[in-house]
N, C-alpha and C positions, 0 to 999 in steps of 0.2 A: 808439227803433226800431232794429231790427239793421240789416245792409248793405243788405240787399236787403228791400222792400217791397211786397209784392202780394199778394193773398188773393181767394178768393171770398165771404169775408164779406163782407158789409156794416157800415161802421165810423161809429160815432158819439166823437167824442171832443170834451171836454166842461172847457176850461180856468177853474179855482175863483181860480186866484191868478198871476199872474204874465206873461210875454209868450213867445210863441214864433211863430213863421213856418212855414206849410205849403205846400207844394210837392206841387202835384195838379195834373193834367193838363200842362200846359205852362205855369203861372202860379203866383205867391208870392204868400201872403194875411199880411198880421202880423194877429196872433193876439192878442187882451189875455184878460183874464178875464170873463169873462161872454157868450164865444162857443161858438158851437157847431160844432162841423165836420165835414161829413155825407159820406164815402166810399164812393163808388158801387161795386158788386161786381167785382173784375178792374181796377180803377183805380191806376195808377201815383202814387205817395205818398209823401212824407218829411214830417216834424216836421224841424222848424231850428233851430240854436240863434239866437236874435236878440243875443246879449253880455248878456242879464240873466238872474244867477242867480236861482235857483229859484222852483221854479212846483209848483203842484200842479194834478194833471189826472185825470180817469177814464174809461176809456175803455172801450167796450163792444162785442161782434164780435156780427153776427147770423148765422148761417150762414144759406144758402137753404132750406133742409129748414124753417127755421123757420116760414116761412110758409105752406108746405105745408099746415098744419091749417085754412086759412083761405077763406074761399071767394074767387074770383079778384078781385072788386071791393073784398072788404075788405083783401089781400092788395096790392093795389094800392094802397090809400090808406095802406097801412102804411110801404111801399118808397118813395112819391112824395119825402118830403123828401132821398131819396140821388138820384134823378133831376132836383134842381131846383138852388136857391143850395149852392155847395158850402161856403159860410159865413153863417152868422147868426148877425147881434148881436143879445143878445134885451132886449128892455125890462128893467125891474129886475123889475115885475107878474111875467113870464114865465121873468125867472130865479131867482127865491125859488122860485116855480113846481117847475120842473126841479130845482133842486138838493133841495126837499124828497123829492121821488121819488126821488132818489140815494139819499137819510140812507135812505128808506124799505127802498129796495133795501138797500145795507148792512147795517141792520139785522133784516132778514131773514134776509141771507147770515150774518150772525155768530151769531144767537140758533139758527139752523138746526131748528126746531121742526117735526113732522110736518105734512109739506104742504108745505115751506118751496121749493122747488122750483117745485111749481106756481105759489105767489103770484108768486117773480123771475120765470118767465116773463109773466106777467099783467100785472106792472108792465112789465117789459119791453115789450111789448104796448102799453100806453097813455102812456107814454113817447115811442111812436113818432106813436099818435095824437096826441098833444098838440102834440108838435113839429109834423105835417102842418097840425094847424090854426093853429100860430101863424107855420108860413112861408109860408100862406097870407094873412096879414093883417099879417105885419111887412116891410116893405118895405125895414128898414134890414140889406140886405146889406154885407157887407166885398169890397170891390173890391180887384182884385190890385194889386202894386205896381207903379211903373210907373220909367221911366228908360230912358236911350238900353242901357246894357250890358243890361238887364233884358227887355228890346222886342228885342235880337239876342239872347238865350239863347230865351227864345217860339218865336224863327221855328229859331233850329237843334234846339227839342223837335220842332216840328212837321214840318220836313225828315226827322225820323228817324221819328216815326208814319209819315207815306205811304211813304221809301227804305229802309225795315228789311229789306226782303229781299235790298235788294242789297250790295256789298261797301264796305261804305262805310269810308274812312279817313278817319285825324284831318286829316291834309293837304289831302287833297282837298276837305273841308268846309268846312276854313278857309277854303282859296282862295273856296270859294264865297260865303261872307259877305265877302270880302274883310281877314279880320284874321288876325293869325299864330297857328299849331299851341297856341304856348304859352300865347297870350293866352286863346284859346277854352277850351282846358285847363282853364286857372286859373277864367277866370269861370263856365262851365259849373258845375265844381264849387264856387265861393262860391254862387250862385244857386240852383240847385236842392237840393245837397247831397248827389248822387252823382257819381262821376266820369264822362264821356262815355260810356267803356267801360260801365261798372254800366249806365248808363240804358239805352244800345240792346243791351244782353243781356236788361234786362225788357222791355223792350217787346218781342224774338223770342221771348220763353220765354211770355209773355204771348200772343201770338197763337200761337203753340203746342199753347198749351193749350185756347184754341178748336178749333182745328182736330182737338185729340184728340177731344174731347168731341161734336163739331157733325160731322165727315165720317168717311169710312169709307178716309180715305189713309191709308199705310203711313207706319210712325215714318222711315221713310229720306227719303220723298217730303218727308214735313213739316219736317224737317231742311232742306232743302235751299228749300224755300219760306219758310222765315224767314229766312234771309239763312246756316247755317252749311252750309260744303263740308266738314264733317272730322266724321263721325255719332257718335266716338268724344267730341270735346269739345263736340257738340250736348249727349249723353247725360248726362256730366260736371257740364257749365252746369246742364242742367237742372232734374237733382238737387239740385245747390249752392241754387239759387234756390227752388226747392219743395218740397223735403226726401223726394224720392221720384224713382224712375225714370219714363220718359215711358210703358213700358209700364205697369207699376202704376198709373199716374195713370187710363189709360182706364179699367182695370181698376173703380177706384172710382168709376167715371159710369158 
């Protein structure tokens, strides 16, 4: 995954061989093969490395247009697995399961045959179904990991969801957990796998881009409501992090 991680997609990803660690919301899941891990739309995210080389992974973006074609209850039951465990171990029944509808997908995308299009959304489609009824009845979620450094990086994610508007330094944070500039630094970035900086520029540019989409304030106004005083390295950030200007963005809502 690049620096910076955020989308309005909805992310499925889906580890065949190997271990990695994810960092969503405010919490680190390890990751083995035969998990699934389901990214809510606008959800702050990283893949980690855990020290074990290579893994094989597939990973799938839904945009929300996609559901679009659906009517709102079915639509509903398609999205519920990004709205519930944000990992699931799945039985081995439920992962032959899934990974056959992978090869299926695959081999669709490769042979590319008239129609080939409609079928990947179709599988696509019940893919999502299938997962909805098996996080419905598989109870064995992957709980995050847990430790005293691990349990202070938690509470300084969640300091910055509620204080992102305001001006927040590295100093002053630390003071506030009571440990030093450098230490929070260093663990911030082993833990999650952004630097402090990175995380609270997504989380402004993030609500941001609410506010583009959702009110009718001006790009200056909302600059200054997610924490940046300089509308010139608002716009900047912006960009950097979503591959487009803040005005553009509304533009395509």
């Amino acid at each position: 995954m690049g620096r910076y991680h955020i989308h309005r997609s909805y992310e499925l990803f889906y580890l065949f061989s190997g271990e990695r660690g994810f960092f969503i919301k405010d919490r680190v899941y390890p990751i083995r093969a035969g998990d699934l891990v389901l990214i809510d739309s606008n959800e702050v995210h990283r893949s980690i490395d855990m020290g074990v080389p290579n893994h094989d992974r597939v990973v799938l973006y839904y945009d929300p247009s996609f559901f679009e074609k659906y009517y709102p209850d079915e639509a509903s039951c398609l999205t519920a697995p990004f709205k519930g465990s944000q990992v699931i171990r799945l039985s081995m029944k439920d992962r032959l399961k899934i990974e056959a509808m992978f090869r299926e997908f695959f081999r669709e995308l490769g042979d590319a045959l008239p129609g080939y299009d409609l079928r990947l959304r179709h599988i696509a489609a019940e893919m999502l179904l299938q997962i909805s009824r098996m996080s419905s009845r598989n109870k064995s979620t992957v709980t995050n990991v847990t430790g005293t450094v691990k349990k202070t990086i938690q509470e300084v994610v969640r300091y910055i969801e509620q204080h992102y508007g305001e001006k927040l330094r590295l100093e002053e944070m630390a003071q506030q957990f009571y440990i030093s500039p450098g230490y929070l630094s260093r663990s911030f970035k082993e833990v999650t796998g952004f630097s402090l900086t990175d995380y609270l520029n997504m989380v402004r540019i993030r609500e941001a881009q609410r506010l583009l989409r959702e009110t009718e304030l001006s790009i200056t106004e909302i600059a200054e409501r997610v924490g940046f005083d300089n509308y010139s390295h608002f716009g900047k950030m912006f960009k950097r992090i979503t591959s487009v200007a803040p005005r553009d963005y509304r533009r395509q809502d």
